[in-house]
C-alpha positions, 0 to 999 in steps of 0.5 A: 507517519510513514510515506510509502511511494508507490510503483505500479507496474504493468508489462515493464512499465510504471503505469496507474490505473484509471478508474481501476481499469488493467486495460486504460493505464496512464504510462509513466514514461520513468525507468522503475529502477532508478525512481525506486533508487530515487525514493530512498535518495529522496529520505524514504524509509519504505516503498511499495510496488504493485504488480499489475500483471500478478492481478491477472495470474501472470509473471512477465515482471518477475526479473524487474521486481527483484532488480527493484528489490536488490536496487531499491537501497530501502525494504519493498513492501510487494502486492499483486496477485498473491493467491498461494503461500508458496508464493508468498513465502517465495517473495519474501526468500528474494527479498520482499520486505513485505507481502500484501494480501487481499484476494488470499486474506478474503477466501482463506484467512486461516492460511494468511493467519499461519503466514504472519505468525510464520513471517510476523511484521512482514504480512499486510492484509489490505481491505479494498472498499467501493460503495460500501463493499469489501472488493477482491481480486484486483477490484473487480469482484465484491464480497459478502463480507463487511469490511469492519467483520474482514478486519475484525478477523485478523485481530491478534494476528501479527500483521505488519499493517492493513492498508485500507484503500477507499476506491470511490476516492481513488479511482474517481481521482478526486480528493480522497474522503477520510471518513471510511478510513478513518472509520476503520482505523478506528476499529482496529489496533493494527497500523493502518496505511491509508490509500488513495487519499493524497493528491496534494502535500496537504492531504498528508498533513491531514491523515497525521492527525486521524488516529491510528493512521501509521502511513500513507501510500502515494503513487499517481500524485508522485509521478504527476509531480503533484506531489513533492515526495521529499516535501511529502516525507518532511510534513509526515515526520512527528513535530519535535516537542517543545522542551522547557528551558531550566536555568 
């Protein structure tokens, strides 16, 4: 399984959100740049960064983003705000090893189909649920289409994965409920990336044993030192087999 920390960032600065809110961030006071650096020190094989401002249609953290992306030293799975193709495909010219896509997946999945067969393992489609409903741009809209129908729809599609992010748990910041993860992880043979589950070490030891759990964001508990990210990577590797001894 796979250990994605995760950044958010928001005016410059390392935040996460509380309860999902733009205008209530907790501010980590941490340099972006050198905690990415510090993910790859640390033996991750991946990270992701939210831009907090492309959720509101902004750019102010564009030269940031692509200082993270050449320093990072490991691929940068990028999300936020993506609304066309031209900015996908923008993203992934300057070096985004990955583009996650909600909003653009919800109201056009012809043009993000064409994206991952045009850029195959390197599109995301990232399914967002609150009480239930399929939730778009940036949480704060609900749509009419069931979550297991917008996965359904992208079955054959080359994706690098699908994040799928239980709201209730995440914004709540109480342990996260593996039931609606591990509900659509079932209904899908794409890797699915499970967030706002991990509060504790211990919650990565769980996602390993749900099917078709291939990774597992973590951000918040990183960044209150909940977390260990070290420890974190070391319980998601696959436990070796034992092999029997011939004399």
């Amino acid at each position: 399984m796979i250990i994605y920390p995760t950044l958010e960032i928001l005016g410059g600065k390392c935040v996460s959100l509380t309860r999902g809110r733009l205008n209530e961030p907790v501010i980590w006071h941490v340099d972006p740049v050198e905690t990415a650096r510090g993910y790859a020190r640390a033996g991750a094989e991946w990270m992701h960064l939210t831009d907090m401002d492309g959720l509101s249609g902004t750019n102010g953290n564009n030269e940031l983003i692509e200082e993270i992306i050449r320093a990072a030293g490991i691929p940068v799975q990028l999300g936020g705000g993506f609304r066309s193709r031209e900015a996908v495909t923008r993203w992934i010219d300057k070096g985004a090893g990955r583009i996650v896509l909600s909003t653009l997946a919800a109201q056009d999945p012809e043009t993000v189909r064409a994206l991952a067969k045009y850029h195959p393992d390197q599109i995301v489609v990232a399914v967002d649920v609150w009480q239930g409903q399929l939730m778009t741009h940036g949480w704060q809209s609900p749509s009419a289409i069931a979550a297991e129908d917008f996965i359904a729809a992208f079955e054959g599609v080359p994706l690098a994965g699908i994040i799928v992010t239980d709201i209730d748990a995440d914004i709540e910041d109480s342990d996260g409920s593996l039931g609606l993860i591990s509900g659509l992880a079932a209904r899908t043979r794409h890797p699915v990336i499970a967030r706002g589950t991990v509060r504790h070490v211990d919650d990565v030891a769980l996602l390993r044993y749900i099917p078709n759990i291939a990774g597992a964001m973590i951000g918040r508990a990183l960044m209150a030192r909940d977390v260990d990210l070290a420890e974190a990577l070391a319980v998601a590797r696959p436990t070796p087999e034992p092999r029997a001894e011939f004399l």
